[in-house]
C-alpha positions in Angstrom: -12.9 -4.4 3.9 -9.4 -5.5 3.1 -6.7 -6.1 5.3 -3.6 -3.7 4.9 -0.9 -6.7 5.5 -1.1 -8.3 1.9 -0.7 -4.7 0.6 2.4 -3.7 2.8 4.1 -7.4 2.0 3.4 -6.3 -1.7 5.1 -3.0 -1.0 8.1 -4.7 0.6 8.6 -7.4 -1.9 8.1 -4.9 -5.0 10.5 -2.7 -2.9 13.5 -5.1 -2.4 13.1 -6.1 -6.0 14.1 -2.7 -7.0 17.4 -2.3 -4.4 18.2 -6.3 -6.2 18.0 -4.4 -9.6 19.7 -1.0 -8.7 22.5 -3.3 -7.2 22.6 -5.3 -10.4 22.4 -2.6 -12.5 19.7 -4.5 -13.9 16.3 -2.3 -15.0 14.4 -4.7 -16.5 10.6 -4.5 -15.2 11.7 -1.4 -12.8 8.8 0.6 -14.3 6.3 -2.5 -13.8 7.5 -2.4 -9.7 7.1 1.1 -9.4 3.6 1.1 -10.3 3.1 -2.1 -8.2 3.9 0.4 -5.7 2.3 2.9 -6.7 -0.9 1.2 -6.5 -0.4 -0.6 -3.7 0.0 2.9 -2.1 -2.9 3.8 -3.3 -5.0 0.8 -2.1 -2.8 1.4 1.5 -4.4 5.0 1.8 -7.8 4.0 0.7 -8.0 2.0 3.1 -6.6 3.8 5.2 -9.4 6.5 4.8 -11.5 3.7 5.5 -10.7 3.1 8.9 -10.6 6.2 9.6 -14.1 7.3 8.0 -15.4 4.0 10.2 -14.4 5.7 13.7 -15.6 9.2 13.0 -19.0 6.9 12.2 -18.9 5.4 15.6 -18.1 8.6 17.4 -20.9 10.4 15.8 -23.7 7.5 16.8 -21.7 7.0 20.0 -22.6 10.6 21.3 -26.3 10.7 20.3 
């Protein structure tokens, strides 16, 4: 599975790109880094899910 650190660095790059353009007062391509970010988030909680579906698995087989 994927590791989460590309997706947060994503996050925090698409993320300072829109303070840069809110500063500027300059919107071009806002839309495009809000659905970077949404997506991202979306892959973030996935995987998320993920790891957490993982350790319920190796909690069930651990008991038996």
């Amino acid at each position: 599975m994927l590791d989460y650190a590309p997706i947060l660095m994503r996050i925090e790059q698409a993320t300072k790109r829109l303070s840069d353009k809110c500063l500027a007062n300059k919107f071009e391509g806002f839309s495009k880094d809000l659905n970077q970010i949404h997506c991202d988030l979306t892959m973030l909680a996935m995987w998320a899910v993920n790891k957490e579906t993982q350790e319920i698995f190796k909690d069930i087989f651990k008991q038996e």
